[in-house]
C-alpha positions in Angstrom: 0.0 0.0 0.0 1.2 3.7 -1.2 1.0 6.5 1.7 -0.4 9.9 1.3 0.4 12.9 3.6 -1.3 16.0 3.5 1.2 18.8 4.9 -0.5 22.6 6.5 0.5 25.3 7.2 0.1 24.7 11.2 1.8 21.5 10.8 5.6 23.1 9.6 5.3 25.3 11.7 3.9 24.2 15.1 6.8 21.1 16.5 3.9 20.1 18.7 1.7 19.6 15.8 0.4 15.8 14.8 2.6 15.3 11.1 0.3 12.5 10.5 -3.2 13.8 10.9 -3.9 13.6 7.1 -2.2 10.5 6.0 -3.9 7.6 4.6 -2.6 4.4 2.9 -3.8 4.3 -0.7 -3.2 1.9 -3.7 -0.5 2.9 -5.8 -1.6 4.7 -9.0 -4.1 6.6 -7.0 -2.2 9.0 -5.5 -3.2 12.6 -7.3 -6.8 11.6 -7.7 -6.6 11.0 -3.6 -4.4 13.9 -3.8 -7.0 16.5 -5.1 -9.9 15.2 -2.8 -8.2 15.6 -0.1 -7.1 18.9 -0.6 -10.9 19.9 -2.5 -11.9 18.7 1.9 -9.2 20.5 3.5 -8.5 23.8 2.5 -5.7 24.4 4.7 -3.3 21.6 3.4 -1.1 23.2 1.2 0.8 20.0 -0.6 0.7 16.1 0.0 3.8 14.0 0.4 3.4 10.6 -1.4 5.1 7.3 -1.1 5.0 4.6 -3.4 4.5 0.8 -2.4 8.1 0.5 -2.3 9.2 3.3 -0.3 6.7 2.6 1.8 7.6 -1.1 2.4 11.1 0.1 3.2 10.5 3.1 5.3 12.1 5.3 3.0 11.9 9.0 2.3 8.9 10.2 0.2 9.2 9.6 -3.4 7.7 13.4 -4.5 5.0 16.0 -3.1 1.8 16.6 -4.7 1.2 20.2 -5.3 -2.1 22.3 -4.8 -3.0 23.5 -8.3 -4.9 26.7 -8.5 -5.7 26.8 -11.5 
């Protein structure tokens, strides 16, 4: 399973802040359309850090952030 973090404004800059308060396994392949609706819910997330299965199954870094588009 893929990972999906959606990052705010509150959470870089309050250290007390939960990192993981919008993060959600996904299935790979998924990951802008999960992305967008998660961002369309939550205003305040200003990008999403995404993980593929295989950084995921080895607890490595992200593979590459998902940007808001406002467009």
């Amino acid at each position: 399973m893929a990972k999906l973090r959606g990052i705010t404004k509150h959470i870089l800059t309050d250290v007390k802040a939960n990192i993981r308060k919008y993060e959600f396994h996904i299935e790979d392949g998924t990951q802008h359309v999960n992305a967008q609706k998660l961002m369309k819910t939550h205003k305040d997330i200003l990008f999403c850090y995404y993980w593929d299965d295989i950084d995921e199954q080895s607890h490595g870094g992200y593979t590459y952030p998902i940007e808001r588009s406002y467009n």
